[in-house]
LOLO-46400 format. One record per residue (C-alpha): z, x, y. Coordinates in steps of 0.02 Angstrom, whole numbers, plus 50000, padded with zeros to 5 digits. Each point is the difference from the previous one (the first is absolute). Layout:
<atoms>
ZXY
...
</atoms>
This chain:
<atoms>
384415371547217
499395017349967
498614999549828
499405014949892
498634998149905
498975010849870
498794998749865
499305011249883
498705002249866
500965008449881
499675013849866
499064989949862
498794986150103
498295002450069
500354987450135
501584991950104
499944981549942
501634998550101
499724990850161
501484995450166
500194993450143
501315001250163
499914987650130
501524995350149
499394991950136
500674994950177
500404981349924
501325006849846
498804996549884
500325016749885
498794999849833
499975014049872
499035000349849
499545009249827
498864998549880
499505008749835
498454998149944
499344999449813
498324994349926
498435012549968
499195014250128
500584992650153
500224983349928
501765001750052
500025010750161
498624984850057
501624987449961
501315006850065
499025001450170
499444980249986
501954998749963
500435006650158
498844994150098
499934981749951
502034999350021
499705008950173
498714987250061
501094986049936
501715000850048
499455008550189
498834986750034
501214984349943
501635007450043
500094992650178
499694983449944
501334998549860
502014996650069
500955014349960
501114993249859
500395007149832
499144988649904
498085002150125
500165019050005
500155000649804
498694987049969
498955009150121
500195016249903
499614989549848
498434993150049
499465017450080
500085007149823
499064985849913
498684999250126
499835020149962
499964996949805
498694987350038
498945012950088
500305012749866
499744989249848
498224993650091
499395019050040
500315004649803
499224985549953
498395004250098
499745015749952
499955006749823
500635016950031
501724994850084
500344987749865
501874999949951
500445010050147
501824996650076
501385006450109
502024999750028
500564992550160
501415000750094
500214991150162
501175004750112
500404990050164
501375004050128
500594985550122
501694998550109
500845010549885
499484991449845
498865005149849
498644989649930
499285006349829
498394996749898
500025009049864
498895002549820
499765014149893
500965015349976
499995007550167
501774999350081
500964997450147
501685008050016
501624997050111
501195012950046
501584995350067
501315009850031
499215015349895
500024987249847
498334994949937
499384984649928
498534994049931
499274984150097
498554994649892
499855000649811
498365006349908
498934987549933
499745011749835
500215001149851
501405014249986
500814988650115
499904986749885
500845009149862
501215006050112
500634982250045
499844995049822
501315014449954
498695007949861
500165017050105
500875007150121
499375004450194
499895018849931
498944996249852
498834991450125
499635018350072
499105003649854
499304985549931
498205002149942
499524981650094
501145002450167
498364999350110
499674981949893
500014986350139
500174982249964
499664993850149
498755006550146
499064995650148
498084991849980
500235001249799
500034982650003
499404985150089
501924994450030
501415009950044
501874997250051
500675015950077
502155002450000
500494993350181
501765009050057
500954998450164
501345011650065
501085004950160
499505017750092
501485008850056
500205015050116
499505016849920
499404991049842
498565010549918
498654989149913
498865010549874
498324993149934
499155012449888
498614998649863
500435005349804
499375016350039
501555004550081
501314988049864
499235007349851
500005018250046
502124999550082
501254987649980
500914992550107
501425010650033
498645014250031
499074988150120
501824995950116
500465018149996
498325006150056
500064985650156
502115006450024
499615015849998
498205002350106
499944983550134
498345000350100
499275011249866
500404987649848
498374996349963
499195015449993
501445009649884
499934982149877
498285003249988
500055018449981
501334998549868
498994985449906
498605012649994
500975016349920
500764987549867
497904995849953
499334988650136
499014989549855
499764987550136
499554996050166
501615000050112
500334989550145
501654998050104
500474990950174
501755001650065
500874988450121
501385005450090
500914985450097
500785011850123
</atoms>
């Protein structure tokens, strides 16, 4: 597995709210994550570092203990995520200036070949196969919404005045129930996770023929490009390469 990884403040923000995380270990545990956060000064850079923490401490510390079916590895990724909305939701609610604060996550863990996915928000994850691209997850916003509901097309959503509308988040609320999504690794598969700093600044036939075109530099020239077309956000991207 080879991984490339970058984040990036951007052109517009006075701070990187975007937070990651890479960790393969001798056991075949492989866990990658992003999160994007939103909420206040440093309301959401706060949550999207509880985010990946929280998951971190969770699924590491239980993972030995659970048998390594389907059905425990999701639920494990499940309960990671609510036990890290739970510590979000209680920091916001303790402190008056974090209030409403928030964050994307995207879990990402890599067993025997096979892909376990916890996923809410509008960060994504990616899979390239056979230099065709597909989109694993699907936003939880509202562009998305009106996508599915057929009011407007996906290149209408480019534009849309409310594209960066969530609605649904990490720690905005005391419950949450993230998308859950397995799937088979194959050799030379590509998995992309990126924040919307990259998705609403290229497309995604930009974003494949940067990654075709560039291999082990990918993430820099994705983030370089998301930058000369504005960089109006923070801009995070991790690249898996099952090689």
């Amino acid at each position: 597995m080879k991984v490339y990884t970058r984040t990036d403040i951007g052109r517009t923000r006075s701070m990187n709210q975007d937070s990651f995380l890479v960790s393969e270990n001798e056991n075949g545990l492989n866990l990658y994550m992003l999160a994007d956060g939103m909420g206040g000064y440093k309301g959401g850079e706060i949550a999207s570092k509880v985010a990946i923490t929280a998951v971190y401490k969770y699924i590491t510390e239980k993972f030995d203990e659970i048998p390594k079916n389907r059905e425990s590895i999701l639920e494990l990724i499940e309960k990671s995520i609510e036990f890290a909305n739970s510590a979000i939701y209680e920091e916001s609610e303790e402190d008056e200036e974090l209030q409403n604060m928030g964050t994307t996550l995207d879990v990402l863990l890599i067993y025997k070949n096979k892909i376990y996915i916890g996923h809410i928000g509008d960060s994504r994850i990616y899979r390239i196969r056979k230099n065709v691209m597909k989109r694993v997850t699907t936003d939880h916003s509202y562009v998305e919404k009106l996508i599915q509901d057929g009011e407007i097309t996906r290149d209408e959503a480019y534009t849309h005045p409310k594209k960066n509308l969530l609605i649904k988040a990490l720690g905005t609320d005391e419950k949450v129930e993230p998308d859950i999504i397995y799937t088979v690794l194959n050799k030379n598969d590509i998995l992309v996770m990126c924040s919307d700093g990259l998705t609403n600044m290229l497309k995604e036939e930009q974003i494949l023929n940067i990654i075709k075109e560039n291999g082990e530099n990918s993430s820099e020239v994705l983030i370089d490009e998301a930058n000369n077309a504005g960089g109006l956000d923070n801009i995070t991207v991790v690249i898996i390469e099952n090689k």
